[in-house]
KEDOTOR-789225 format. One record per residue (C-alpha): residue number from 0; x negated, y negated, z negated. Coordinates in Angstrom, 1 decimal, padded with zeros to 4 digits. Each point is the difference from the previous one (the first is absolute). Example, Ala and Ser with C-alpha at 12.3 -4.5 7.8 and 13.67 -1.06 7.14 Angstrom:
{rec 0, {-012.3, 004.5, -007.8}}
{rec 1, {-001.4, -003.4, 000.7}}
This chain:
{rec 0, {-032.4, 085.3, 025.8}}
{rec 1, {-002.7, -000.4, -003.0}}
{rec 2, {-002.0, 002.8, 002.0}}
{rec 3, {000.3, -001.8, 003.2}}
{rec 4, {-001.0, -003.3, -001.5}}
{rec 5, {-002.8, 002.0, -001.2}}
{rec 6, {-001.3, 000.9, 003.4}}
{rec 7, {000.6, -003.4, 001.6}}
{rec 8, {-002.3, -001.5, -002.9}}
{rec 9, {-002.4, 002.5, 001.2}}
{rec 10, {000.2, -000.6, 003.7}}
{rec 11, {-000.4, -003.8, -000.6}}
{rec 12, {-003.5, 000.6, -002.0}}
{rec 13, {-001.2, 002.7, 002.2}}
{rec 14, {-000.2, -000.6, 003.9}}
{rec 15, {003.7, -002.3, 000.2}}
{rec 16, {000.0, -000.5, 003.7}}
{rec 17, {-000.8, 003.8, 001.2}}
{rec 18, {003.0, 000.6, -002.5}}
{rec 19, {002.3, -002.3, 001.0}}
{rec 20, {-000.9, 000.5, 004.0}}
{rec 21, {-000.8, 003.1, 001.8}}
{rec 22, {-003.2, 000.6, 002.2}}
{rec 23, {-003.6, -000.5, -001.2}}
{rec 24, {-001.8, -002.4, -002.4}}
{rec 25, {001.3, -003.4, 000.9}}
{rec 26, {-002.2, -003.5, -000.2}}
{rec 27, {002.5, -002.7, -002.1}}
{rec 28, {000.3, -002.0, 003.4}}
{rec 29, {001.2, 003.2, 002.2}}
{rec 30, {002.3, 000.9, -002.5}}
{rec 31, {001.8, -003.8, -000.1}}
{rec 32, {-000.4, 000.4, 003.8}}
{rec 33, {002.1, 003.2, 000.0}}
{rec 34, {002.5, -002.1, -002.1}}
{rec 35, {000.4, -002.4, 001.8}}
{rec 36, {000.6, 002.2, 003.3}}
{rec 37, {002.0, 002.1, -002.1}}
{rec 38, {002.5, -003.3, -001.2}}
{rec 39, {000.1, -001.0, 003.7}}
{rec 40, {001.1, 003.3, 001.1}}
{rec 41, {002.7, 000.4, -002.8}}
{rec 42, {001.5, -003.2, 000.0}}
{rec 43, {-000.7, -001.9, 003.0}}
{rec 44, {003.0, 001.6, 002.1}}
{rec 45, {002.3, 000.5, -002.8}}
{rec 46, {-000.6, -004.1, -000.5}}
{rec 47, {000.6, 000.2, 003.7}}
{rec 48, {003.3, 002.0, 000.2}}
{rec 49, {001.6, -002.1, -002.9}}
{rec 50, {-001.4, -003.4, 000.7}}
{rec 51, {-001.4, -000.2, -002.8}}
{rec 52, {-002.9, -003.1, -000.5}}
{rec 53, {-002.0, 000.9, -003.1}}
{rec 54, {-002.0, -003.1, 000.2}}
{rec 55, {000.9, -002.1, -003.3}}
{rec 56, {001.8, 003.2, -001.7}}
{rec 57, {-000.3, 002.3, -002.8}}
{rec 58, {-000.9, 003.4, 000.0}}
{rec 59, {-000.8, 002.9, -002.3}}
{rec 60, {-002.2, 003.3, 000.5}}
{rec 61, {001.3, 002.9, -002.2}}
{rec 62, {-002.9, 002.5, -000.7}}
{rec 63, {-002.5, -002.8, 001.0}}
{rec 64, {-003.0, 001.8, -001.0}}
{rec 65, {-003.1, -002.4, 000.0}}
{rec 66, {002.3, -001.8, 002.7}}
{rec 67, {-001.1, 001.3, 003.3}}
{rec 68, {002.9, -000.9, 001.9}}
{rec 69, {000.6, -002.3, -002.7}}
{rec 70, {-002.9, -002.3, 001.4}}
{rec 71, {001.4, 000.0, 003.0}}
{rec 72, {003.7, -001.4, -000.2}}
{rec 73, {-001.7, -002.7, -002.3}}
{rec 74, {-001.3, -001.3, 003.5}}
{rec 75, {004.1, 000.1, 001.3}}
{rec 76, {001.4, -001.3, -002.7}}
{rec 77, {000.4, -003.1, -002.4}}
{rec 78, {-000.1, 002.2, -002.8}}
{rec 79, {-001.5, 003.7, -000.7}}
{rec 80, {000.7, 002.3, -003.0}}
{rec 81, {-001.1, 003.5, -000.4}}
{rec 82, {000.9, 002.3, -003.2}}
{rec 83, {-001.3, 003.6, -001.0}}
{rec 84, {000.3, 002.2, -003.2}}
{rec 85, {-003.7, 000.4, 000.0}}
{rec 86, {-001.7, -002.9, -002.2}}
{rec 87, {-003.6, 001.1, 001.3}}
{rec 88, {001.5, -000.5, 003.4}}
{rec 89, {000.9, -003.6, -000.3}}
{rec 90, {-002.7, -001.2, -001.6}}
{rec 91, {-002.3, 001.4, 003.4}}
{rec 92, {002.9, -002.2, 001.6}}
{rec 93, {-000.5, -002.8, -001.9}}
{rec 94, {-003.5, 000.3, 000.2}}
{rec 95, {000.1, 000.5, 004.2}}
{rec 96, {002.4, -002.9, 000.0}}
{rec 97, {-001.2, -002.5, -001.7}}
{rec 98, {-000.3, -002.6, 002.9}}
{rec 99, {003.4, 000.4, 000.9}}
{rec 100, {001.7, -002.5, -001.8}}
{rec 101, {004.0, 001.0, 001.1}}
{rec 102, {-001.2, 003.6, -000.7}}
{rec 103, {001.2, 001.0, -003.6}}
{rec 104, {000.0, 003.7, -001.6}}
{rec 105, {001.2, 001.4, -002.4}}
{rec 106, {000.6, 003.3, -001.8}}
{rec 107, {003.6, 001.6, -000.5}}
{rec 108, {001.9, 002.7, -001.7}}
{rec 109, {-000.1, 002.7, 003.0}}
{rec 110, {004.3, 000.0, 000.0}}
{rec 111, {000.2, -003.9, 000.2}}
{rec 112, {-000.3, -003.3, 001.4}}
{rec 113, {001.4, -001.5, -003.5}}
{rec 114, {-002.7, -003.0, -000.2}}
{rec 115, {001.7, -001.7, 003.3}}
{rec 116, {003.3, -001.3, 000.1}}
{rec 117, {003.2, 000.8, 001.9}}
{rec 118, {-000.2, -001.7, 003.8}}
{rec 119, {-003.5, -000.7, -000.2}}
{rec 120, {-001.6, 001.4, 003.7}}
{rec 121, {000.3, -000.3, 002.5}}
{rec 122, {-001.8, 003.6, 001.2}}
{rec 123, {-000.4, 003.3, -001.7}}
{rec 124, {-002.6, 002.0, 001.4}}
{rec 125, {-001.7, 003.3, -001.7}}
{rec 126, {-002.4, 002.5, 002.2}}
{rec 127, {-000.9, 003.3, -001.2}}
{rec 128, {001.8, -000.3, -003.2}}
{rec 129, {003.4, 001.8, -000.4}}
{rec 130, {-001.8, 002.8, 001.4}}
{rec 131, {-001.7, 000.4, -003.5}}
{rec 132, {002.8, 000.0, -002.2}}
{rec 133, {001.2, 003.1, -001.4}}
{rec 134, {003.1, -000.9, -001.7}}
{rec 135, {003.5, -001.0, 001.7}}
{rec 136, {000.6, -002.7, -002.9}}
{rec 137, {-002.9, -001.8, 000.7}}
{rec 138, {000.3, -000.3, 004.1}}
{rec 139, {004.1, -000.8, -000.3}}
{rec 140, {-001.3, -002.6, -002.6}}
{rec 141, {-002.5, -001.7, 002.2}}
{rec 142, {002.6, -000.2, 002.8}}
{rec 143, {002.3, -001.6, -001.8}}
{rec 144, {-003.0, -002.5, -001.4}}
{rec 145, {-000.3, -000.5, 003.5}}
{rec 146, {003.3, -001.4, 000.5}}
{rec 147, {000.2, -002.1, -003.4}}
{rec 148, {-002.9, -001.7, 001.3}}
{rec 149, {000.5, -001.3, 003.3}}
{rec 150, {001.6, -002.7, 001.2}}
{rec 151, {003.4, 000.4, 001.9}}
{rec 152, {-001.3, 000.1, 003.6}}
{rec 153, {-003.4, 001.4, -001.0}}
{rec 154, {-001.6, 003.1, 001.2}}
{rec 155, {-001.5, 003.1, -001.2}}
{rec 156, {-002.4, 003.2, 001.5}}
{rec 157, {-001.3, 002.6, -002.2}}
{rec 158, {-000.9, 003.9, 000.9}}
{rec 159, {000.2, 003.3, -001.2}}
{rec 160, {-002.0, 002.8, 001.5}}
{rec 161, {002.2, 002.4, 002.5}}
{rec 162, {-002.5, 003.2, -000.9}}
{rec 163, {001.5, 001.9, -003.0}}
{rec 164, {-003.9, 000.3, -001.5}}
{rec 165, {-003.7, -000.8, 000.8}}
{rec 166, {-001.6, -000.6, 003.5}}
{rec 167, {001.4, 001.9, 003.0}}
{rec 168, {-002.5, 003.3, 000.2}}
{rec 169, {000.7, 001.4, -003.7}}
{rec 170, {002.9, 002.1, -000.6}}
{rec 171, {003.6, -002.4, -000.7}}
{rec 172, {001.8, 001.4, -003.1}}
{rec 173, {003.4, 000.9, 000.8}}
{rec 174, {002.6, -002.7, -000.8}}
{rec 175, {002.7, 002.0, -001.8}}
{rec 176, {-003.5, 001.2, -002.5}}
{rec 177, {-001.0, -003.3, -000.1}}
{rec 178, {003.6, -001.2, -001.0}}
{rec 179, {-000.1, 002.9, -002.8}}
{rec 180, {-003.3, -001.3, -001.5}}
{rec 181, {001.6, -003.6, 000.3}}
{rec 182, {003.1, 001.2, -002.4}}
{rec 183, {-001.7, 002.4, -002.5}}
{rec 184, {-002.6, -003.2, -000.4}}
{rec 185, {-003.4, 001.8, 001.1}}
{rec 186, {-000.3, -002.2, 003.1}}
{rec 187, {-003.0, -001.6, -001.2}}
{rec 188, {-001.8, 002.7, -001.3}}
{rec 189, {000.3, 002.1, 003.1}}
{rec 190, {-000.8, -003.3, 001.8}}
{rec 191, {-003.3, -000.1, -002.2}}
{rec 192, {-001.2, 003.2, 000.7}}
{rec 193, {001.0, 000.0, 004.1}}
{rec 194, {-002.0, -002.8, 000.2}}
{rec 195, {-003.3, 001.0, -002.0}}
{rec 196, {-000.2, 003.7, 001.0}}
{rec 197, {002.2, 000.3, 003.4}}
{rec 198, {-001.2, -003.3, 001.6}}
{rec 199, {-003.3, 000.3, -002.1}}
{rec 200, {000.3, -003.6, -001.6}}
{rec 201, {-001.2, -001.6, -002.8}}
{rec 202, {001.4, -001.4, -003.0}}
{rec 203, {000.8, -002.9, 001.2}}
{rec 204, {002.2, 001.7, 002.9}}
{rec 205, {001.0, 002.6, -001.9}}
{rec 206, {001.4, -003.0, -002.7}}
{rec 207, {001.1, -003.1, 002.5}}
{rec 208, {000.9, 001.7, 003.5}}
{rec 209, {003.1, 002.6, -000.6}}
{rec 210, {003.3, -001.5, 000.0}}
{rec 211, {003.9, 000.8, 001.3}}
{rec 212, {001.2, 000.8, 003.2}}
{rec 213, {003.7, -001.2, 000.8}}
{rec 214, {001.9, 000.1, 003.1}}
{rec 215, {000.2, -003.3, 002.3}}
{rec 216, {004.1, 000.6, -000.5}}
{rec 217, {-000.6, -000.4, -003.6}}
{rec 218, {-002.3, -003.1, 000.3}}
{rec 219, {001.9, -001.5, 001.8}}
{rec 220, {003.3, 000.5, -002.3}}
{rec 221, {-002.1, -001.8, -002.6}}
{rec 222, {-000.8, -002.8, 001.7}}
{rec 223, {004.1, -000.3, 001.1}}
{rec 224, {000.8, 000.4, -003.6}}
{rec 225, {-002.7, -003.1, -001.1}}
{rec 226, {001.8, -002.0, 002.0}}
{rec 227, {-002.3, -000.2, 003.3}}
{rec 228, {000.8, 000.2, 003.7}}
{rec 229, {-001.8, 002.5, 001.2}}
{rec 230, {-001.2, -000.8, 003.7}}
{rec 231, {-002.5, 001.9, 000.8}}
{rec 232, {-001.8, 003.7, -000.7}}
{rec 233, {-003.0, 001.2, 002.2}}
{rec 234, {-002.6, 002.5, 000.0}}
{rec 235, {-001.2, 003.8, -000.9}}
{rec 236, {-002.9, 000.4, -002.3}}
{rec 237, {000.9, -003.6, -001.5}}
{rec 238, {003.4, -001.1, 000.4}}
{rec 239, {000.8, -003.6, -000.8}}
{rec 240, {003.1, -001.8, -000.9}}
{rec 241, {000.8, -003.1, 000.4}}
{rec 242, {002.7, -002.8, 000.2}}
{rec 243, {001.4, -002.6, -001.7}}
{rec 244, {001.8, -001.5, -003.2}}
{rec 245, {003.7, -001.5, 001.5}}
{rec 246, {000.6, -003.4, -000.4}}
{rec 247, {003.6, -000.9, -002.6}}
């Protein structure tokens, strides 16, 4: 995790938005524009299907980044919190946010949400997150964070990325290797050097990008077994759960 905090740090003080958004070199307004789209498209129908009204709420963005999508759902809701490991991320955040007075940020231990208390959201959201994580532990512990958090009745969306490793055209590394490297505790360091010599990254992918692949079975145990109600899994290359914490 040191490592990946390492590259994250790095992406923030480099080029932040080409790292934390694919395509080409982004202007600051066309990469809150793609935010904003991008909150819209997540949330908008699963607000929809629940009949859920975020106006006057809480929510909370795990793996905020400089707050992106953060931004956004600060224009939805009453209140808007985003949290990352990366202290050189939220201080861009802060920076990019500062006329946003329900918008607060602020930096976390990359397993927890221990600064909030229990019941305190009403939404948990995280984009492009879990995806990054290369250790069981950590994405189990999030999930149940997740369900600490909200409020009986709340809701919650967060996903994982459905390809085992890196974009679509390179070579996927078999998952029964990939579950070796994950027990013998090399995962990481394979990770590193897939990314800088097979994808032909740089240190900062080769440091921030690799992380876990789990089943959608599995995922989904974990968000049973944190006490969710899991009502809805959709998509391929990025499938996201989502649902609901049961009320009594």
């Amino acid at each position: 995790m040191k490592e990946q905090k390492q590259g994250w740090d790095k992406a923030a003080k480099e080029d932040v938005m080409l790292h934390t958004l694919e395509g080409e070199r982004w202007t600051r307004d066309e990469y809150f524009l793609a935010g904003t789209k991008d909150a819209e498209a997540f949330a908008r129908i699963l607000f929809d299907l629940m009949d859920f009204n975020p106006s006057g709420k809480r929510m909370l963005d795990i793996g905020c980044g400089i707050g992106r999508v953060t931004t956004a759902f600060a224009d939805m809701f009453g209140e808007a919190y985003g949290v990352d490991f990366s202290p050189e991320m939220i201080a861009r955040a802060r920076e990019l946010s500062a006329n946003k007075s329900n918008l607060y940020f602020a930096i976390n231990d990359g397993t927890s949400l221990s600064m909030f208390e229990g019941e305190y959201f009403d939404f948990c959201f995280s984009y492009a997150m879990f995806q990054h994580i290369t250790e069981i532990r950590i994405i189990n512990e999030y999930i149940c964070e997740i369900g600490r958090v909200l409020k009986p009745g709340g809701i919650f969306a967060f996903n994982f990325n459905g390809r085992r490793w890196g974009p679509a055209k390179f070579p996927i590394i078999h998952r029964d290797f990939y579950s070796f490297l994950l027990r013998v505790g090399l995962l990481s360091k394979v990770a590193r050097i897939y990314f800088r010599i097979i994808l032909g990254g740089g240190e900062v992918e080769a440091l921030a990008y690799p992380g876990l692949w789990l089943s959608s079975a599995k995922l989904e145990r974990m968000v049973r077994q944190a006490g969710l109600e899991l009502l809805q899994t959709n998509g391929k290359k990025l499938v996201w759960f989502s649902g609901r914490k049961p009320r009594g």
